[in-house]
C-alpha positions, 0 to 999 in steps of 0.5 A, spaced: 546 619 855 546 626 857 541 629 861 541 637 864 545 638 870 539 637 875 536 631 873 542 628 873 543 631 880 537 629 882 537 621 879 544 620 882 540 622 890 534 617 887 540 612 886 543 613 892 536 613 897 533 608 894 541 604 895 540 605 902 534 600 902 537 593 906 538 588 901 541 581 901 546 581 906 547 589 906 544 593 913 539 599 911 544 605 912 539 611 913 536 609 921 539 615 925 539 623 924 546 622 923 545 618 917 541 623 913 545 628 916 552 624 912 546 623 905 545 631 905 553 632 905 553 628 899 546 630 896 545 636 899 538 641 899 536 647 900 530 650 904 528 648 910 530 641 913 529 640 921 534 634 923 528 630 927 526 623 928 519 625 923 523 627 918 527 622 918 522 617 918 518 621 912 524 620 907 525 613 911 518 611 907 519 615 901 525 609 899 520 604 897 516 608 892 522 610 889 524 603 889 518 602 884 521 606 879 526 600 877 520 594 877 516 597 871 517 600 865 517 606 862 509 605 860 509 603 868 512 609 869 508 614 868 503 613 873 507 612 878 511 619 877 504 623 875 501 621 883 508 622 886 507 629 882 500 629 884 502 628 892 506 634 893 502 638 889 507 639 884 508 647 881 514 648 877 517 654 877 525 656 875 530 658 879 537 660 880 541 659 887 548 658 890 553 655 884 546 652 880 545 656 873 537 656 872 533 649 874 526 648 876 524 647 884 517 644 883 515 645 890 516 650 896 522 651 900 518 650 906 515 643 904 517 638 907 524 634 905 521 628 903 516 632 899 521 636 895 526 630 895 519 626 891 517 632 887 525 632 884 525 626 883 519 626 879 520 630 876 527 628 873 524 621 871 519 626 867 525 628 863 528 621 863 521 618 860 521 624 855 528 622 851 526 615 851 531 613 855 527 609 860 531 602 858 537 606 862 533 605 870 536 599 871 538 594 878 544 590 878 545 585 874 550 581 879 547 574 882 547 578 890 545 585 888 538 588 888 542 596 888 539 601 883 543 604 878 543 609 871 547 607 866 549 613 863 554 610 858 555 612 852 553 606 848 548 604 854 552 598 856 552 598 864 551 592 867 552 593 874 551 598 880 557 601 882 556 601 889 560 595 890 565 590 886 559 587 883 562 588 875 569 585 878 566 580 882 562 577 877 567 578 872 573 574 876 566 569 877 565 568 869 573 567 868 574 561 873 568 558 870 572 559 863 579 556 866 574 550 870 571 548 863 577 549 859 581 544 864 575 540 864 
């Protein structure tokens, strides 16, 4: 599935935040201002950001309601996106800034960043509901794993979330229980 650069952008951090959520064995990897600093190096924004403890927890407590996003369909999709379109007073406008050709920015430079990280990413969810592609919000198939991902594959084939060896491990796993039952 091709979607525009900022959509994809913009699904890759909601990938991301929502895989900083502890599960399993695995530790909730956004506690410190430090380590939102290391998650705005890799999925950066623009417009104000101030580093500090409420912003933090703001974007600690968005985690949960993007997470919803991977429980429901496309159908149950909806009104999540319009109320997260709804609480940040969603006001889309086109823009052009740095090395990005023209996208849309639905809130102000100013809002706060969890709210411009919400806006975006409800907005990139309208466009996935748009193009029917719904069935491409996924979480990982492997027994241990509850990580999110998009399957951006051509053939819509991906089963697995790339934020570990899920796909070989479960692999390694169905191969030995072939050998165990061949030998059997």
């Amino acid at each position: 599935m091709v979607f525009i650069h900022d959509t994809k952008r913009t699904l890759m951090m909601v990938v991301d935040l929502v895989n900083t959520l502890p599960s399993f064995d695995d530790d909730d990897t956004l506690q410190t201002p430090d380590d939102l600093a290391r998650f705005l190096e890799t999925n950066p924004y623009t417009g104000t950001i101030r580093h500090d403890a409420e912003e933090l927890e703001s974007v600690r407590e968005l985690r949960a309601r993007l997470r919803e996003l991977w429980a429901v369909d496309r159908v149950g999709a909806v009104p999540i996106v319009n109320d997260m379109l709804a609480d940040g007073r969603a006001l889309p406008r086109l823009v052009i800034h740095d090395e990005y050709d023209w996208h849309i920015h639905a809130t102000s430079d100013d809002s706060p960043l969890a709210t411009r990280m919400m806006v975006e990413a409800a907005m990139a969810f309208v466009d996935v509901i748009r193009a029917d592609e719904y069935d491409r919000i996924r979480v990982c198939a492997a027994d241990d794993c509850e990580s999110v991902y998009i399957d951006y594959s051509k053939n819509g084939s991906k089963r697995y979330c790339d934020t570990g060896n899920c796909g070989n491990r479960m692999n390694v796993i169905a191969y030995r229980a072939r050998k165990a039952r061949e030998s059997a």
